[in-house]
N, C-alpha and C positions, 0 to 999 in steps of 0.2 A: 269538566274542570277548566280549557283553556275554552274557550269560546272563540278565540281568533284564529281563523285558518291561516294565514301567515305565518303563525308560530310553527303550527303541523306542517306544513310545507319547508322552516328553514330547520327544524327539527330531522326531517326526512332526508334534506340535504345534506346533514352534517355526517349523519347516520352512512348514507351510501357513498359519500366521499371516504369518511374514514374505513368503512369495509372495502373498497378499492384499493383507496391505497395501503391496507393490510396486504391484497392479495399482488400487489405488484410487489409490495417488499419481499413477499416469498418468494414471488419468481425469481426475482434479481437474485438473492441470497440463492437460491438453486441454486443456479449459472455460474454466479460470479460469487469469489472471493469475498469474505465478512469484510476484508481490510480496505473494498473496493467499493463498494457499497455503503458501508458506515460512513467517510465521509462525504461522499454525495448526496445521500439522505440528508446528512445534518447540514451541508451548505446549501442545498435544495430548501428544506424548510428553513434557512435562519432568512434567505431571500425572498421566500412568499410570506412570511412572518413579517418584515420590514416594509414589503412592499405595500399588505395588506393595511398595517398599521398606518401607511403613508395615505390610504386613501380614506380610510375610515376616520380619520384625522387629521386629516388635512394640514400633515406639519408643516410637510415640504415645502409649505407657502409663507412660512413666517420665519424661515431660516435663511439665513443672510451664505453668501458662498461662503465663509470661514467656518462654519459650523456645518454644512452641507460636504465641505471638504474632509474633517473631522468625523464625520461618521463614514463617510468612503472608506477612508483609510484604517478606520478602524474593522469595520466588515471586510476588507483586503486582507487585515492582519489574522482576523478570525480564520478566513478562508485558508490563506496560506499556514498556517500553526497546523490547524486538522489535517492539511493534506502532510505537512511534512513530519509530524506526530506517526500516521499513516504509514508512509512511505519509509519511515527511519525507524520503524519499532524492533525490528530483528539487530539493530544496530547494536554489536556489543561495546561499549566503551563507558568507564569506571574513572575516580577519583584519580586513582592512584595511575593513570592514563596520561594527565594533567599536566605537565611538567610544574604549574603552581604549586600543588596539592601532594607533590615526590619530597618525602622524608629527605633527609641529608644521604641515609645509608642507599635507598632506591636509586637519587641521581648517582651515589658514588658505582653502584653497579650497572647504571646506565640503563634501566629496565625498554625495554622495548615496549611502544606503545601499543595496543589491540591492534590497529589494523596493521602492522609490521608483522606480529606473531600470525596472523592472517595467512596477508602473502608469503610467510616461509612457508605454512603449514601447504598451501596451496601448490606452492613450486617443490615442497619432497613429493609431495603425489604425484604432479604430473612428471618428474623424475622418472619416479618408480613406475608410471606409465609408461613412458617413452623404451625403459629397459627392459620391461615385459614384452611390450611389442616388436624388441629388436629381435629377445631373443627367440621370440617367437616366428618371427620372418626369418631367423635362421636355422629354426629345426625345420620351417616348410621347404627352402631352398635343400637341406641334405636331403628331405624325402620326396623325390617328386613320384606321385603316381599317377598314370597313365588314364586312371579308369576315374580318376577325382575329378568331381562338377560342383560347378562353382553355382553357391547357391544367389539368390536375389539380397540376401544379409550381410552378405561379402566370407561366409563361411564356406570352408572348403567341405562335403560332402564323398567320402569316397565308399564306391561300391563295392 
C-alpha cells in the first residue's frame, strides 16, 4: 500500500513516542498526585505543541516583537490559569462570599466570609486540642508509676 519507507519509519515514530509517553504518564500518576501531574502534562505538551509548530512553520520568522510578545504572554497566562486552577480547586469560596453579591439581609447579619468560618472552625479544634492534652498531662502528673517506659511515640507504656 505505502511504498515509501519514510512513511513506515515516521509512522513507527509516532507509534513508540505515544506508547512512551503513555507509559510515563502511568508512572507519574503512580507516584504523584492527579492534580500534580495534570498540569505539567498539559503545560508540557501546549510547549512542545508551539515549539513544534515553530519549526515546522517557520513563524517565528515573520513575527515582528509585538506579536512574538503577544503570544508569550498569552502561553504565561495559559501556564499560570492551569496551575492556579490546580492549586486552588479544594478552595471553598461561593457568591454569596462576595461582599458584591451579599443581599441587603446577608450584609445586615454581616455573614462571615469562607475563609473566616475556616479559621474559626480550625482554632475550636486546636482549643479542644490543647485542653485534651492539658488534661491529659495532668491525670499523668497525679499517676506517676515507677515501672512506666516511655515509648519511642512519646506514649507512656506501663508494665
Amino acid at each position: 500500500p505505502v511504498e515509501n519507507p519514510l512513511t513506515w519509519f515516521f509512522l513507527f515514530g509516532v507509534v513508540t513516542c505515544a506508547v512512551t509517553q503513555m507509559n510515563y504518564l502511568n508512572k507519574a500518576l503512580d507516584i504523584f498526585n492527579t492534580s500534580m501531574v495534570t498540569p505539567i502534562y498539559y503545560v508540557m505538551f501546549t510547549t512542545f505543541t508551539i515549539i513544534a509548530s515553530a519549526i515546522l512553520f517557520e513563524e517565528w520568522s515573520e513575527l515582528d516583537a509585538k506579536n512574538v510578545l503577544g503570544i508569550l504572554c498569552g502561553f504565561g497566562t495559559i501556564i499560570l490559569g492551569v496551575f492556579m486552577l490546580h492549586a486552588f480547586k479544594d478552595f471553598s469560596i461561593g457568591l454569596q462570599d462576595l461582599p458584591y453579591f451579599q443581599t441587603s439581609e446577608q450584609a445586615a447579619k454581616k455573614t462571615k466570609p469562607a475563609s473566616n468560618r475556616i479559621d474559626d472552625l480550625l482554632m475550636t479544634q486546636l482549643e479542644r486540642g490543647r485542653e485534651e492534652n492539658e488534661e491529659e498531662e495532668d491525670d499523668d502528673d497525679e499517676e506517676v508509676d515507677e515501672r512506666a517506659v516511655l515509648q519511642p511515640n512519646g506514649k507512656t507504656v506501663h508494665s
